[in-house]
LUMVEXTOR-839472 format. One record per residue (C-alpha): residue in three letters; x, y, z. Coordinates in steps of 0.05 Angstrom, whole numbers, plus 32768, in hexadecimal, padded with zeros to 4 digits. Each point is the difference from the previous one (the first is absolute). Layout:
  residu    xx    yy    zz
     Ala     X     Y     Z
...
***
This chain:
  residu    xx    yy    zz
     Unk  7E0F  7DBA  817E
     Unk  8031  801F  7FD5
     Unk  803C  801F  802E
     Unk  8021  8040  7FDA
     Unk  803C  8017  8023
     Unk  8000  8049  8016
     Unk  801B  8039  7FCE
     Unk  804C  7FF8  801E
     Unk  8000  7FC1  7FFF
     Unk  7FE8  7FEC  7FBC
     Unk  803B  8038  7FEC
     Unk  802F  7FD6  8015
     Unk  7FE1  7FC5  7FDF
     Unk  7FF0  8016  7FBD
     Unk  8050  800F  7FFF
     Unk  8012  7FC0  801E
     Unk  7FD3  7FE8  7FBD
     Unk  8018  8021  7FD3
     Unk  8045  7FE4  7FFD
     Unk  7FDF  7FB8  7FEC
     Unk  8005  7FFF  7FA7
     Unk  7FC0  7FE9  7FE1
     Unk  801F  7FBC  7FEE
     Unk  8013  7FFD  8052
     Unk  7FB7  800D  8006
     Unk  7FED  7FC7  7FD5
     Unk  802C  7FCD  8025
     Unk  7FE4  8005  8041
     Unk  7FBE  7FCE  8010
     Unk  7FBE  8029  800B
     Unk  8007  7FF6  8043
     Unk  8040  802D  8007
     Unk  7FEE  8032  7FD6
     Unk  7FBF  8006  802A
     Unk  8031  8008  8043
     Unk  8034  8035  7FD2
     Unk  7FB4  8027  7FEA
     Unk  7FDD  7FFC  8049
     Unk  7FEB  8042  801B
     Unk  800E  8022  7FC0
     Unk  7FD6  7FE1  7FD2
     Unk  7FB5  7FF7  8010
     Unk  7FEA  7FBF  7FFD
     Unk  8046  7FDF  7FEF
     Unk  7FED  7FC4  8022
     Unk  7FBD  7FF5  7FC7
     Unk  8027  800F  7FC5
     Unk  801C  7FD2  7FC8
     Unk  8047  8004  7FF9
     Unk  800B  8025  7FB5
     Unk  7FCC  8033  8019
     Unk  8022  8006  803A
     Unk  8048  8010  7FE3
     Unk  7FDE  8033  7FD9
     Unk  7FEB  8025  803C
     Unk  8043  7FF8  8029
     Unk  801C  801A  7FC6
     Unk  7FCA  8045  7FF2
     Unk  8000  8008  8051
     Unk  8052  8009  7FF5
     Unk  8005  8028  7FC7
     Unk  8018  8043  801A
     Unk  8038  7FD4  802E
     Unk  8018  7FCF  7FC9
     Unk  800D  8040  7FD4
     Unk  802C  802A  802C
     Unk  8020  7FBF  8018
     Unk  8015  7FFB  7FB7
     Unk  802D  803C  800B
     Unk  800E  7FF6  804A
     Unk  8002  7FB5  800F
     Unk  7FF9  7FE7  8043
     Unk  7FFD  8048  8019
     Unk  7FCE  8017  8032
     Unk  7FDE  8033  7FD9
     Unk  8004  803E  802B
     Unk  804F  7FF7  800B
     Unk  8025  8021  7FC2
     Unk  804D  800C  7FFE
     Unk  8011  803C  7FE2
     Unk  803C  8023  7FEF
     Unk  8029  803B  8025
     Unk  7FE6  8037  7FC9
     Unk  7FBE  7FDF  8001
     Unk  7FF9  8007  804E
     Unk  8021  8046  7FFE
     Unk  7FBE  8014  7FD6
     Unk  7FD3  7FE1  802B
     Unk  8019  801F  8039
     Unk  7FF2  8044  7FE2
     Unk  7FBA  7FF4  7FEE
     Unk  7FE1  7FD7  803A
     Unk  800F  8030  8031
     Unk  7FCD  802A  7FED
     Unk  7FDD  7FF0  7FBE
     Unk  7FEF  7FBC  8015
     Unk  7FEC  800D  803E
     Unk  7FC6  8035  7FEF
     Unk  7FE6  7FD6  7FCB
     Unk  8004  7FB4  8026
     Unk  7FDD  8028  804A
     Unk  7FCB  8021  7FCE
     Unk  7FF6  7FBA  7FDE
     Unk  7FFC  7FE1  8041
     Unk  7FC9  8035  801B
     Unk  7FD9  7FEF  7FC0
     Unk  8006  7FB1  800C
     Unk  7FEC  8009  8049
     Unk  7FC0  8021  7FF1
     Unk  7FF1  7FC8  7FC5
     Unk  8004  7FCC  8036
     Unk  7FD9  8021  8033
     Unk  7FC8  800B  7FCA
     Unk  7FFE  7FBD  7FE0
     Unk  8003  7FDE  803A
     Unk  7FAD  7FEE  801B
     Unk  7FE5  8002  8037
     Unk  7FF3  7FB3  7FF7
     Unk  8045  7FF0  8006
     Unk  7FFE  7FF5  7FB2
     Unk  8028  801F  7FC7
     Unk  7FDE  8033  7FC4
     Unk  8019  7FDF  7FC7
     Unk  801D  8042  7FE3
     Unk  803C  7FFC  8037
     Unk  8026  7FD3  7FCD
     Unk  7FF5  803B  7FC3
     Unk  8012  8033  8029
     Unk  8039  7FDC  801F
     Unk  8016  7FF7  7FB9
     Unk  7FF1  8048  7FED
     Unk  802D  800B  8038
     Unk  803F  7FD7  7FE8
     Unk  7FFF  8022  7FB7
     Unk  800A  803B  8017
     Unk  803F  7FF1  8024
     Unk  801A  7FE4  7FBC
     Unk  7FE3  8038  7FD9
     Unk  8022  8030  802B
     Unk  8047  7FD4  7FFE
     Unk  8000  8001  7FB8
     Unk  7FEA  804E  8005
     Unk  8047  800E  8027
     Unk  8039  8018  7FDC
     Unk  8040  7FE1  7FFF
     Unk  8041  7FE8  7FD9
     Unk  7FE4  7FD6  7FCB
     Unk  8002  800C  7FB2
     Unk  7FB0  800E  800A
     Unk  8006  8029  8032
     Unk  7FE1  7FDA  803E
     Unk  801A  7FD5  8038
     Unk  802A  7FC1  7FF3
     Unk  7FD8  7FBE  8009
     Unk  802D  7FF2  8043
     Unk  7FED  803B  8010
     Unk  7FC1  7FFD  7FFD
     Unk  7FF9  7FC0  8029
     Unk  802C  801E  8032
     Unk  7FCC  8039  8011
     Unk  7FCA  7FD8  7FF3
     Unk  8017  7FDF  8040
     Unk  8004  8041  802B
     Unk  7FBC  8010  7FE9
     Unk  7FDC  7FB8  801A
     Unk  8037  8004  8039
     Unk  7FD9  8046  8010
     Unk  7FC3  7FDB  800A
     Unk  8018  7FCB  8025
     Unk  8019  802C  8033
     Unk  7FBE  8029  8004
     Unk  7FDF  7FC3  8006
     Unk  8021  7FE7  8035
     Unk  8000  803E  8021
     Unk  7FB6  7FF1  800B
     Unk  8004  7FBE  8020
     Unk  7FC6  7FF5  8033
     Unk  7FDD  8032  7FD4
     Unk  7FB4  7FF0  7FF1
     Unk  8018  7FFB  7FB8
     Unk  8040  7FD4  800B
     Unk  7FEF  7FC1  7FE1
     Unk  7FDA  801C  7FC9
     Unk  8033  8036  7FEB
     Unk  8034  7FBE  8007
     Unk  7FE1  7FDC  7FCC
     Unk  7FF4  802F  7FD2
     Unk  8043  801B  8003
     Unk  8015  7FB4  7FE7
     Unk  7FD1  800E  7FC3
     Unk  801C  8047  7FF5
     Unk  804D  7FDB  7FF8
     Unk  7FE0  7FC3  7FD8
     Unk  7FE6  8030  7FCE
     Unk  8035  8022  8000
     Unk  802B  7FC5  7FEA
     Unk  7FCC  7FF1  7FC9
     Unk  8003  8046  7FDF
     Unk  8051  8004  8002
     Unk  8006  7FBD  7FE1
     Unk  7FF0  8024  7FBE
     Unk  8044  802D  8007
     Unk  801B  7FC2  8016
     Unk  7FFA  7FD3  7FCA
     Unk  800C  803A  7FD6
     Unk  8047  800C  8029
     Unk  800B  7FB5  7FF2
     Unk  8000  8006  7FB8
     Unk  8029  8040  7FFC
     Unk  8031  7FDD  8020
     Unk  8002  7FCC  7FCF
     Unk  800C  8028  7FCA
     Unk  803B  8026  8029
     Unk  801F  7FBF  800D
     Unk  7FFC  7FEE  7FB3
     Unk  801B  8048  7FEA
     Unk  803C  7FF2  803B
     Unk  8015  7FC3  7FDF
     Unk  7FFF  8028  7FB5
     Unk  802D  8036  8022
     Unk  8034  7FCC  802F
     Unk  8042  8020  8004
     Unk  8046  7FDA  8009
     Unk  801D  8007  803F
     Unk  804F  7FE9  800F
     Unk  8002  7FD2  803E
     Unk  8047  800C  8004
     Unk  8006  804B  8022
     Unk  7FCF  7FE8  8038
     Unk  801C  7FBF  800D
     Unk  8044  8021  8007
     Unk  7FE6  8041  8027
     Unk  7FE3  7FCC  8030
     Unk  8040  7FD5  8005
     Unk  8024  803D  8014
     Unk  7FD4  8013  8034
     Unk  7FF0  7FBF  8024
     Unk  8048  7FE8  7FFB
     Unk  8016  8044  8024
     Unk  7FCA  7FFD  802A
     Unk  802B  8009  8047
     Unk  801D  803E  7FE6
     Unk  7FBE  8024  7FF3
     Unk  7FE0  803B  802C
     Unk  7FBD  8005  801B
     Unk  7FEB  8035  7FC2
     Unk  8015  7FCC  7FD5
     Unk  7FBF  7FD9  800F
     Unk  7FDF  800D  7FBF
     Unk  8034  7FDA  7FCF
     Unk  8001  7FC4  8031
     Unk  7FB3  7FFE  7FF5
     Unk  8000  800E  7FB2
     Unk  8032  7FBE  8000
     Unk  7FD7  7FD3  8027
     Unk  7FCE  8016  7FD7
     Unk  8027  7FED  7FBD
     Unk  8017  7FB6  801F
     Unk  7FC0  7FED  802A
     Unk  7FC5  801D  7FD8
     Unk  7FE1  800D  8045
     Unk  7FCD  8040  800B
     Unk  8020  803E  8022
     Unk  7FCD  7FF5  802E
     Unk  8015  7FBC  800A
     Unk  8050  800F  8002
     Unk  7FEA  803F  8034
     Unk  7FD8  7FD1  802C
     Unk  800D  7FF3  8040
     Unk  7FE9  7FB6  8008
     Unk  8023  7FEF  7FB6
     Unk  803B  7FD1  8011
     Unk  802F  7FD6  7FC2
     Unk  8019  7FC6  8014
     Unk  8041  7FD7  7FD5
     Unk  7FF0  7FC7  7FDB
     Unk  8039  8000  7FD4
     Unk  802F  8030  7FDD
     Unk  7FC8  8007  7FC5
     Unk  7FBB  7FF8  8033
     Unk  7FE6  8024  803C
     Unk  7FC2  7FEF  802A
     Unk  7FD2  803E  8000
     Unk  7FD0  8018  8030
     Unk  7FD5  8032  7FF9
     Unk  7FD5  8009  7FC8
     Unk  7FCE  8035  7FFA
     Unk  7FC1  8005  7FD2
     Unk  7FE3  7FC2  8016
     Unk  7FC9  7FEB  7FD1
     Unk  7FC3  7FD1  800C
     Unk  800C  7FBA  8018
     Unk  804F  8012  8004
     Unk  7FF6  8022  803A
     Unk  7FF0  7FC9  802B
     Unk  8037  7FD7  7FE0
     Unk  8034  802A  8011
     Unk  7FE4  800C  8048
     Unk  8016  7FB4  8008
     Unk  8042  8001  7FD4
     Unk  800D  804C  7FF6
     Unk  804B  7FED  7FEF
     Unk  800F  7FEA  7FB9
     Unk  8046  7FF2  7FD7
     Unk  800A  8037  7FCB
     Unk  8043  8012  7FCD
     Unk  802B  8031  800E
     Unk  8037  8020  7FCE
     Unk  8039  800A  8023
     Unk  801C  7FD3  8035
     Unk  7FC6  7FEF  8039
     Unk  8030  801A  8039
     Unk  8000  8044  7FE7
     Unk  7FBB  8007  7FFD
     Unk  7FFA  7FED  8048
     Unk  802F  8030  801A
     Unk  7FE4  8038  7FD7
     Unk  7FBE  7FF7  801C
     Unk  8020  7FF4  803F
     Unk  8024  804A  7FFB
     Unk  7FB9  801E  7FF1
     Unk  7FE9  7FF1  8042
     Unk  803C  8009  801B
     Unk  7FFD  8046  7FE7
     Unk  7FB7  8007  8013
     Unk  7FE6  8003  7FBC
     Unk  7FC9  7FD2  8007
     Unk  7FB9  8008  8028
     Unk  7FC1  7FDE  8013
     Unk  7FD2  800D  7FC5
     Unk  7FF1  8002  7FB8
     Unk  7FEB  804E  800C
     Unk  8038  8014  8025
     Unk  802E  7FE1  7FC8
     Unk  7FDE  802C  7FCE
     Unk  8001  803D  8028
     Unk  8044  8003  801C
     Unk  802E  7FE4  7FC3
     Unk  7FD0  7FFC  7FC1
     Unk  8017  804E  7FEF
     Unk  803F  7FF5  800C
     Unk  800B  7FBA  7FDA
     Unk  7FD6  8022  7FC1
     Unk  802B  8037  7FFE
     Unk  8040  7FD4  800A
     Unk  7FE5  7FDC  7FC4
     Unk  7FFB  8037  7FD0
     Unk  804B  8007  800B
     Unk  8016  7FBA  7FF5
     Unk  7FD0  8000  7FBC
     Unk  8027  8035  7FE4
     Unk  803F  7FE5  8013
     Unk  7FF0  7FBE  7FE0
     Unk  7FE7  801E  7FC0
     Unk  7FB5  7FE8  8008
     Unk  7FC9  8025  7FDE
     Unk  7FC9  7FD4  800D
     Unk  7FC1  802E  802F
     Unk  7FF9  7FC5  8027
     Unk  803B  7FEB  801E
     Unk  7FF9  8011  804A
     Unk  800B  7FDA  8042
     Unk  7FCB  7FCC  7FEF
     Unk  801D  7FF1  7FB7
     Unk  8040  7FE2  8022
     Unk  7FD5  7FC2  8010
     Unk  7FE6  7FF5  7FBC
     Unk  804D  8008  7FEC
     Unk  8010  7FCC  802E
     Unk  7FCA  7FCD  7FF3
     Unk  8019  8001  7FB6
     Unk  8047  7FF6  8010
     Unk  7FEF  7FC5  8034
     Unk  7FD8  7FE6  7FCD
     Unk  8037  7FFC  7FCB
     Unk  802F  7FE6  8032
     Unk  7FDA  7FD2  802B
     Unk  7FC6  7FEA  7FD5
     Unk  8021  7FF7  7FBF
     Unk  7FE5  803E  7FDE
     Unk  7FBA  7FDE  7FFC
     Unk  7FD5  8030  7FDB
     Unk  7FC0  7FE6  801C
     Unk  8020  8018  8043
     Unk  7FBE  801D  8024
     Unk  8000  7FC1  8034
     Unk  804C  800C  800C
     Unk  7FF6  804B  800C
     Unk  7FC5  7FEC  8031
     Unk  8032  7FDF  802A
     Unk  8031  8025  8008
     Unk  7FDF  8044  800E
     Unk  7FD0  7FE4  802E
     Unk  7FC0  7FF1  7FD0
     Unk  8004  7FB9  8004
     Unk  801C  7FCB  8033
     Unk  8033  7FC8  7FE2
     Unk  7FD7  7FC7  8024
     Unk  7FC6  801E  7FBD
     Unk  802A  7FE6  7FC6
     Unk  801D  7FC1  7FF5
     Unk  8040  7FF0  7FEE
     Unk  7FF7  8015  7FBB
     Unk  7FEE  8047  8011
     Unk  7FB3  7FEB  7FF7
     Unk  7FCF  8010  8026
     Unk  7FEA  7FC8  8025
     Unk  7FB0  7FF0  7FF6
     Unk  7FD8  8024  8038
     Unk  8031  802C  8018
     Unk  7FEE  804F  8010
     Unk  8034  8020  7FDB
     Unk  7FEF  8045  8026
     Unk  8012  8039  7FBD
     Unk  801C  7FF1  7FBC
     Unk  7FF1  8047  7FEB
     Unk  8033  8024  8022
     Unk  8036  7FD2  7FEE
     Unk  7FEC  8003  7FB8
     Unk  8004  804E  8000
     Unk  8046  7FF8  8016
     Unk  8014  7FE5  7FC2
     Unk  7FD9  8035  7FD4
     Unk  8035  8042  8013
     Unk  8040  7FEF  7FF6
     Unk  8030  7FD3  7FD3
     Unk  8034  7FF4  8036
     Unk  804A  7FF4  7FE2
     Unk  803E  7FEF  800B
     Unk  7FF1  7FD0  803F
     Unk  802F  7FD3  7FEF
     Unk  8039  8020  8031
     Unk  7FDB  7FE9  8039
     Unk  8000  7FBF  7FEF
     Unk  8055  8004  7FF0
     Unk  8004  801B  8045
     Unk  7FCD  7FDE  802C
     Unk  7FF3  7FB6  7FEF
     Unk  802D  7FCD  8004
***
């Protein structure tokens, strides 16, 4: 007898699958790709292995394609920014609400009616369950919001999508020891899986626009003069004892300039740098944690990165934020208590300095920095994507071999963040750190 795992479970699975590349598909035996298709795939166990990829792979669609944009994400958890949120805190508390409890009454009564008295479903529940699902993306992409088009961004859009099946999921649970429980519990699984399929459309379509915005970046990359930041940091982290407690926002602007770290990873509470030597630091820390990595740095979550002025300063600047009580226990709180403030702080500095470019904001400091580190530490290699992985966090050392390759087998987590750090800015004038910092 065939075993099929219940709706929740073969959620979880199909995503699990989904990370797998066809060509990882093809090197496994028949035997494990039977085990990696049980309970989602009827009949797994009876099928010849090229037929059998080609199901895995149909049965995954809708997760491989919104993986594509998100790797290694669960798909209901989307990180958004501060004017993104501040949106979807307007809307949801009312608009969103009406239309996800009068969805839900409509979904209730589907179940109740397909649902026979032999304990059997009416076929139609998977039509109407669909039926169901396009109407929550027809109504997203009915909203109005910021973009050139009029509607919501694609973030967005994902974001509320959430609320909505995190509506039902609440009203589902509400009814636990209902008559209905079970039933409205597994088709609320097919309501989010079809869900999932009809986005992936917008998603691959989100995919390819940001290609092409990547692409125009690079056409329109701007010089920026590493020497004003390097020295604005330098002044602040060498005068770091004389500095007041309002002064917290240039001692995190210069640890962002020599470290490359997050603000939410320089604001954290549990982020510690440790000396290695006057041009190294051991960092803990690192957020965005992506597929496999995650368990890799749950074992070693310390790793050796560059810094660009002397190491010590960097630890006693960080040292002086938490000192100061600039730091906290989440991501979220980072973001809400010093995101404003930092952004604003920025616009300042930008003028100051004489840069133009729209993007330079908190988070182009570590694309600034992974340049200069690579011209001073890694040669100026242009085929520097493995390099940037390291350093910011993307990649482990123990991946490449001594040569900077990457060493056969190895789960080099992202190389497409990295490689968009190259694609903004032409960084100059880095040579002063290397006249003041190495030996």
């Amino acid at each position: 007898m065939t075993m099929i795992l219940p709706a929740k479970d073969q959620a979880a699975k199909r995503e699990q699958i989904a990370k797998y590349t066809r060509e990882e598909l093809e090197d496994l035996t028949l035997k494990g790709l039977q085990k990696l298709a049980s309970g989602v795939i009827p009949n797994a166990a009876r099928t010849r292995k090229a037929q059998l990829i080609e199901e895995i792979l149909a049965a995954t669609k809708a997760e491989r394609t919104v993986a594509a944009l998100i790797p290694d994400t669960p798909l209901e958890v989307v990180e958004v920014n501060n004017a993104i949120t501040r949106d979807y805190e307007e809307v949801i508390s009312e608009d969103f609400s009406q239309f996800g409890n009068s969805l839900y009454r409509e979904f209730r009564a589907l179940v109740q009616a397909r649902w026979k008295a032999d304990g059997t479903w009416d076929e139609a529940i998977h039509g109407d369950i669909s039926s169901l699902a396009y109407r929550v993306i027809w109504w997203l992409n009915s909203k109005e919001g910021k973009e050139a088009d009029g509607g919501l961004a694609f973030t967005t859009k994902l974001r509320y999508r959430t609320h909505i099946v995190n509506i039902f999921s609440e009203m589902v649970e509400s009814e636990k020891g209902a008559v209905y429980f079970k039933q409205l519990s597994s088709c609320l699984e097919m309501f989010k899986r079809q869900i999932k399929i009809q986005i992936a459309d917008i998603t691959a379509q989100k995919k390819g626009l940001q290609e092409r915005q990547l692409a125009k970046r690079k056409k329109q990359k701007a010089q920026i003069s590493f020497a004003p930041l390097h020295a604005y940091a330098r002044s602040v982290l060498e005068k770091i004892d004389t500095l007041k407690s309002s002064d917290w926002k240039r001692v995190s602007v210069a640890l962002a300039i020599v470290t490359g770290r997050r603000m939410a990873e320089l604001h954290h509470l549990d982020t510690r740098f440790e000396y290695v030597d006057k041009n190294h630091v051991k960092f803990t820390g690192q957020m965005k944690i992506k597929g496999s990595a995650a368990d890799y740095f749950e074992k070693l979550p310390s790793y050796e990165i560059p810094v660009l002025v002397n190491a010590e300063l960097v630890l006693e600047g960080h040292e002086w934020l938490k000192k100061n009580g600039k730091v906290v226990d989440s991501a979220k709180a980072v973001n809400r208590r010093y995101s404003g403030d930092l952004s604003d702080y920025l616009k300042l500095l930008k003028s100051k300095w004489g840069i133009e470019h729209d993007l330079f904001k908190y988070k182009a400091l570590r694309a600034i920095y992974a340049q200069v580190c690579n011209q001073i530490f890694n040669g100026g290699n242009p085929d520097n994507i493995l390099y940037l992985a390291q350093i910011l966090g993307h990649g482990r050392d123990s991946l490449v071999d001594r040569n900077g390759r990457l060493i056969e087998g190895a789960d080099l987590v992202d190389l497409d963040t990295p490689q968009s750090y190259n694609s903004d800015f032409e960084v100059t004038d880095w040579e002063i750190v290397g006249s003041r910092l190495l030996p």
